[in-house]
N, C-alpha and C positions, 0 to 999 in steps of 0.2 A: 375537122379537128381530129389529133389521132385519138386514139381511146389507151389509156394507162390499163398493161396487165394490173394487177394486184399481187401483192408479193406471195401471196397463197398460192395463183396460177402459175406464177413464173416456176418459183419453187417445186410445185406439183410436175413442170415438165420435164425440171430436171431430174426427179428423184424419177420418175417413168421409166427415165435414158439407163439406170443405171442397172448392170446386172452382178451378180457378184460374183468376186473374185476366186479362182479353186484352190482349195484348202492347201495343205503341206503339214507334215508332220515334223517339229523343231523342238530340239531337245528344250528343257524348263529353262535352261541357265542362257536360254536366246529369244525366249518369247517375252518379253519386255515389251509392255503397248500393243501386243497382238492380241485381234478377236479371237474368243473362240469360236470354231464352225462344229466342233462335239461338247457336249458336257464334257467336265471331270467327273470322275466316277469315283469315290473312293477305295483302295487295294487291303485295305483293313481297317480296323475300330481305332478310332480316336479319343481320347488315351486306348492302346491296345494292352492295356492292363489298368488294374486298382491301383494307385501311386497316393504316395501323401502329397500333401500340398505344403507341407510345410516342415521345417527341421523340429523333431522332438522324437515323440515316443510310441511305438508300435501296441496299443495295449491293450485288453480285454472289458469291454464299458464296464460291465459288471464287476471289475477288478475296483474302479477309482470311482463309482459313482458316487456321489456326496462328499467326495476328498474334499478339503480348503486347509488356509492353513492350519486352521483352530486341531485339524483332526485327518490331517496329511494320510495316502497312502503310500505304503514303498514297498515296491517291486522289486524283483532280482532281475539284473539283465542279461541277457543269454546270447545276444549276437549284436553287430553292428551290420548294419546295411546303407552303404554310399549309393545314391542313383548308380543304376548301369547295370548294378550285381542281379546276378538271376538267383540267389539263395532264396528261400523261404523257408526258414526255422521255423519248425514246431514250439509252438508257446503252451507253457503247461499254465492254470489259473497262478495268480500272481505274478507271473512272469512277464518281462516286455522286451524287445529290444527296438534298439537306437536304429532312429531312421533319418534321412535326410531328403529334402523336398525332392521330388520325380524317383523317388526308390518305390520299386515293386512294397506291397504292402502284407506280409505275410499272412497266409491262409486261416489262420487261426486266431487274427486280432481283429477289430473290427472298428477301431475308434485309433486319433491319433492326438497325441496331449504334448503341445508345444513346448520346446524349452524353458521358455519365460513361465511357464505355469507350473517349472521343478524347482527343487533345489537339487542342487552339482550337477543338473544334467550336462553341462559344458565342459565338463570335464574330459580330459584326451582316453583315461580307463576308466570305469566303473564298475564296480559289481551289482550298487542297487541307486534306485533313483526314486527320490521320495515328490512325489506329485501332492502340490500342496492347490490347486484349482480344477476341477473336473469340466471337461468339455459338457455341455445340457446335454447333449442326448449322444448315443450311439454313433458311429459314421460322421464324427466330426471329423474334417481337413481329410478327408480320402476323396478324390476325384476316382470315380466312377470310372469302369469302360465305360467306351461307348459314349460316354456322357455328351463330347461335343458331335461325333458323326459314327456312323454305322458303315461297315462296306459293302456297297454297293449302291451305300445314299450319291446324289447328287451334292458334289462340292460345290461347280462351279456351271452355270448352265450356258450352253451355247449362245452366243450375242456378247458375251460379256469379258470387258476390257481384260488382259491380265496386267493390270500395276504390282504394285510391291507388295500390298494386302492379298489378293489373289495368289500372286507367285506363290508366297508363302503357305496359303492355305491348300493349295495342289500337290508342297513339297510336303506339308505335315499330313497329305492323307494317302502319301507315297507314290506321289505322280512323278517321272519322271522326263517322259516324252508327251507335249497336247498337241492337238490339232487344229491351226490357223488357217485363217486366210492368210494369202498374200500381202504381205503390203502393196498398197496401189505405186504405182511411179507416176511424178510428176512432173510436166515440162513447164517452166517458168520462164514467161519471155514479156520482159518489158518492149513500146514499143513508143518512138519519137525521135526524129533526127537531134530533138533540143537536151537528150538524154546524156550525160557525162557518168563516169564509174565514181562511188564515194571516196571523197578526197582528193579530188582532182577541181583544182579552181576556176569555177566555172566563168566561162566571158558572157559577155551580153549576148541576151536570149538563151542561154543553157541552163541547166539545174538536173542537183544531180541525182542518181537516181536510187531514192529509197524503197520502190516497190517491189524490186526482185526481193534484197533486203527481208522488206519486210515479208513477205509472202515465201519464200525458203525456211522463216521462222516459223511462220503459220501452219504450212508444209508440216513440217516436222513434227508441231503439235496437236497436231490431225493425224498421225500415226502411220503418215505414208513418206516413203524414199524421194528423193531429187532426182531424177533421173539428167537433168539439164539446169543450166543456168544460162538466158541470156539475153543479147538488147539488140533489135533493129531499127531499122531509122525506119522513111516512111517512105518505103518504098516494098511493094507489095509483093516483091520477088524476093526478098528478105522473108515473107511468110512460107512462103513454098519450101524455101530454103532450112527454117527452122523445122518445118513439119516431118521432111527427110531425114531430119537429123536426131528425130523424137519420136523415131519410130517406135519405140518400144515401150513407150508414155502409156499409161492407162486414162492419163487427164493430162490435158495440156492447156494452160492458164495464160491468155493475153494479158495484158494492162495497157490500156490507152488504143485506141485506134480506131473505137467503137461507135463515135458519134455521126454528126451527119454532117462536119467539117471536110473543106476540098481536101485536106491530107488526111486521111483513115486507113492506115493500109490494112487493118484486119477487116475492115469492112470492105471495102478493095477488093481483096484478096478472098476471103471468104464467105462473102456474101450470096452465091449460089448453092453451099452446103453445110449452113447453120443459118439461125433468126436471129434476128436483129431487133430487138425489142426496146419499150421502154414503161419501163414499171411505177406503178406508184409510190415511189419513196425516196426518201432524202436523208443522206446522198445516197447517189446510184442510180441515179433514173435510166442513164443508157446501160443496155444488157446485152449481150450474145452469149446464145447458147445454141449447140447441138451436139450430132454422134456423126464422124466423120464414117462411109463405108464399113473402113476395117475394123473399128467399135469405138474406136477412140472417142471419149466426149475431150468437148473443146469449149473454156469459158475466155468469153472475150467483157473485160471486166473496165470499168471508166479509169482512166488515169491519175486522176488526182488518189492524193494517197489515203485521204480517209473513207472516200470511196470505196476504196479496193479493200482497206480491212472490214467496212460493214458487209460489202458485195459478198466477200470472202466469208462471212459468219453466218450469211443470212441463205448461202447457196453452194457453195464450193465447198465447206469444211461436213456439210448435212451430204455429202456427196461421195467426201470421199469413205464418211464414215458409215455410209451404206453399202459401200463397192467390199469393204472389209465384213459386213451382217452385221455390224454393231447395233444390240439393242434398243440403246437411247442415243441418237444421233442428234439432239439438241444442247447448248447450252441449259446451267442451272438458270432457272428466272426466280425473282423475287419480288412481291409486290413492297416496294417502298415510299413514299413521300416526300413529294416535292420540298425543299426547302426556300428557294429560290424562284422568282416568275419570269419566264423567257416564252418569245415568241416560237411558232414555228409554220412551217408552211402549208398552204393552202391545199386542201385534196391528195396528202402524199403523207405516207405514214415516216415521222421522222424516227430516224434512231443516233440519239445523240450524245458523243461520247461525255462519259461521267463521271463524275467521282462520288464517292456512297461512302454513308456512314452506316453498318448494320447495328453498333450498338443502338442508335439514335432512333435505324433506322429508315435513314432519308438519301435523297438525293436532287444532283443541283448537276448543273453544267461543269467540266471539266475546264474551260476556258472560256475568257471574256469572246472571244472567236463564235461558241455554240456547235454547229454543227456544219462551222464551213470545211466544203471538200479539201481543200490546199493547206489545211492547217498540220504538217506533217510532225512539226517538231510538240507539238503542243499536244500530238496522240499522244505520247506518255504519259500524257498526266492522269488518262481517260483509265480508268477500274472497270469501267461498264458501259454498257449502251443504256439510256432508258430509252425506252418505247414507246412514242407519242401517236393514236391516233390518226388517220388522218382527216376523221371530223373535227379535229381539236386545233382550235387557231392558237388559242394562249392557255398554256400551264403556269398556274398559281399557286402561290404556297401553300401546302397540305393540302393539294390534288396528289390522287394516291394513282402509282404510275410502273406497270410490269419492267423488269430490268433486267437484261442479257448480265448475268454475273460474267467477267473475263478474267480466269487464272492469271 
């Protein structure tokens, strides 16, 4: 009998294989989706000055303290200050002038009393401005330096993705070039003589082929480049063939060829410089993995297409987002419940595509299907994977059950 890896070992051999990729320095407005391999370091204080927070009045606390309307105070104004201006008027007691939200905060005021809390302050000239509501205390609406970062704090630490929130907090602490890994390149090659391009009308015995497809998508949202796209039939000189031709591949990704069927060509072909395994779980149970000489890893992944996207989330996406130092190289999980009672199978941890409710909650199967490999059109309906066990023969309603959240 053979003995089933466990998805924890399989997983463990791959992430062994991987080593990481050498950095590059790329300006802010190209580092989109790239890891960091250095901290960000911030180039100065954030706010690098005292600014209002809000459009009103520049003014001394002790000037308005206990204003309201009943007993208003009013001030002479002495300057206007738009953001951007570098003035800072001297304010004698009584005195205040006009500020507007991100304007420097003049050195001699120390509180700031919003429009809404004057009368005229809205006005285009003024000479004085009667504050008829007092902020409670001193240092009202003034952001601080320094308040959100200091320079030389740590903005952004190495491991971590740069999205749009990141970008942004690198450009506001004056980062202008960070330093990445490379993106990994990846070779994509489906693999089956009965394989057709999409939109092409398949004859008896064909179908067509959605796992480049889908896995180009997947590629992508794993933060690495295409280096290839392509489809052999089953013949194993066809692997030799795409291998030469992927040279430059950091990861090169089979589909289909992996089993113990008379036509296999990635097994064929490759079976003296990677393993051939089969894990405990569903789907996906047939595996290939290794590191070809030159460094290259090579996943040889089951053909069928739900297959290949759990294969894909469970081993290839932890893989390439290692090869990049990414800190958290896992999907979000969420414990939710079962709404719904479905079988599943015996000694092999299922992971079965889903659809979730987070207000509620819960989750249930994506398709009347469950977790057949072949069900390709029906993946869209799938939000998640839940995670079943593989002591667990049947999930019942509100059994509580970890869930691969899927963007």
């Amino acid at each position: 009998m053979t003995t089933l890896l466990t998805v924890e070992e399989h997983r463990a051999r791959v992430l062994a294989a991987v080593s990481l990729l050498p950095a590059e320095t790329v300006p802010l407005a190209d580092a989109a989706g790239r890891t960091l391999a250095e901290p960000v370091l911030a180039a100065h204080d954030l706010p690098g000055f005292d600014n209002s927070s809000m459009d009103g009045f520049a003014v001394r606390f002790a000037d308005v303290e206990g204003a309201d309307a009943a007993s208003p105070a009013t001030l002479r104004v002495v300057a206007d200050l738009p953001a951007g201006t570098a003035d800072d008027p001297a304010l004698a007691p009584g005195e205040a002038a006009r500020i507007m939200t991100g304007a420097a905060v003049p050195a001699d005021a120390d509180t700031i009393v919003p429009f809404e809390d004057t009368a005229g302050g809205l006005a285009d000239s003024l000479d004085t401005v009667e504050v008829r509501r007092a902020p409670a205390a001193a240092g009202a609406f003034i952001r601080r330096r320094g308040g959100d970062t200091r320079a030389g704090d740590v903005v952004l630490a190495a491991g971590e993705r740069l999205g749009p929130f990141a970008l942004a907090a690198a450009a506001a602490a004056g980062v202008d070039t960070v330093s990445t890994a490379r993106r990994p390149r990846v070779a994509i090659v489906s693999t089956g003589s009965e394989l057709v391009a999409p939109g092409t009308a398949p004859a008896r015995g064909q179908t067509p082929d959605s796992n480049a497809t889908l896995l180009a998508a997947l590629v992508g949202g794993a933060d690495a480049d295409i280096e290839l796209v392509d489809r052999v039939g089953d013949d194993p000189a066809g692997i030799e063939t795409i291998l030469a031709r992927a040279s430059r591949a950091d990861v090169v990704v089979f589909t289909g060829g992996v089993s113990a069927g008379a036509y296999e060509p990635v097994r064929l072909a490759l079976s003296d410089r990677i393993a051939f395994e089969k894990v405990a779980m569903q789907p996906g149970k047939p595996q290939a993995f290794g590191a070809l000489p030159d460094g290259r890893l090579v996943f040889g992944l089951p053909g069928n297409p739900v297959s290949v996207a759990v294969s894909f989330e469970v081993f290839v996406r932890p893989a390439l987002l290692a090869l990049q130092g990414r800190a958290v190289i896992d999907r979000r999980v969420a414990r939710l419940t079962a709404s719904e009672t479905w079988k599943t199978p015996p000694g092999r941890r299922q992971y079965l595509p889903a659809a979730i409710d987070l207000v509620a909650g819960t989750v249930r199967p994506a398709t009347a299907g469950g977790s057949g490999s072949h069900l390709a059109a029906s993946l869209a309906r799938a939000e998640a994977f839940a995670i079943v066990p593989a002591e667990v023969s049947t999930v019942s309603v509100g059994d509580a059950l970890d869930v691969m959240l899927i963007p």
